[in-house]
N, C-alpha and C positions, 0 to 999 in steps of 0.2 A: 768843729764841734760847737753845738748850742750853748752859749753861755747861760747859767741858771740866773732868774733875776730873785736876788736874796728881800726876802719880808724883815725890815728892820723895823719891828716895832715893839714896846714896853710888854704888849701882850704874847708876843713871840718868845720876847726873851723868858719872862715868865713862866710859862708852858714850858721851854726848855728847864727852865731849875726846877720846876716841879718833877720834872721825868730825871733829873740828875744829872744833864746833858751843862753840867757846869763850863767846859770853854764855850761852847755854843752861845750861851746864855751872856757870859763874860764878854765875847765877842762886839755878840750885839748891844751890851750897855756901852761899849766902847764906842761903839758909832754913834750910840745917841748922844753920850756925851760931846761927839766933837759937834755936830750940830747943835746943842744946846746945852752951854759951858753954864758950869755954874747949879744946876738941880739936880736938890738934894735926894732927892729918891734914889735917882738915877747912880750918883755916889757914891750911897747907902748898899744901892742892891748889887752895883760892881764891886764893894769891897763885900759883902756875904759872897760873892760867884768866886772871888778872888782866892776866899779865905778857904771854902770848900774845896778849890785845886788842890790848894798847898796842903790839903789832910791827903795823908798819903793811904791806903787802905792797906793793911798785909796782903799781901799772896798766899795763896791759900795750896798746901803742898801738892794738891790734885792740878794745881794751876800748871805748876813744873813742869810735869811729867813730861808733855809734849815737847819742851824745850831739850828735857835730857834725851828723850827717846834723838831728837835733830840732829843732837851733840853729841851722842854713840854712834849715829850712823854716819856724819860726816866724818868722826876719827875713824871708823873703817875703812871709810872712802880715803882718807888720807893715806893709813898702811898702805892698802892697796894699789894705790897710784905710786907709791917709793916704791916695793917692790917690782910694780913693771916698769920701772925705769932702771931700774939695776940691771932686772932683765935683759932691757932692749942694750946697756951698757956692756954687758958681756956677749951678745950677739956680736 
């Protein structure tokens, strides 16, 4: 597979925090950083990317739903596989 060549630049990252794409954005202040220790922008704008992570947003109860619907059908699937093993055990 084609390796993708990743665009690490200030305006990249940017573009990414404006869209909300906060590790993206994190990411790539971390590479500028390592190539150029020391600027303060770069600093500044990895701890806003940083700080944005760590807010966690609620889940929103309609978010759930899919999970629980997952999590009803796999404990069915669970009965259902004990009982045909009891089955195949009295065979």
């Amino acid at each position: 597979m084609a390796q993708q060549r990743q665009h690490y630049t200030m305006t990249m990252a940017r573009l990414l925090a404006e869209q909300g794409h906060w590790q993206g954005a994190a990411d790539i202040y971390r590479h500028l950083l390592r190539e150029n220790p020391g600027r303060a922008e770069l600093c500044a704008a990895l701890a806003e990317a940083e700080r944005r992570l760590g807010e966690k947003s609620p889940k929103a109860p309609a978010d759930l739903v899919p999970l629980f619907e997952e999590w009803i059908r796999l404990v069915f699937k669970a009965q259902r596989l004990r009982r045909l093993r009891q089955l195949q055990r009295s065979l």
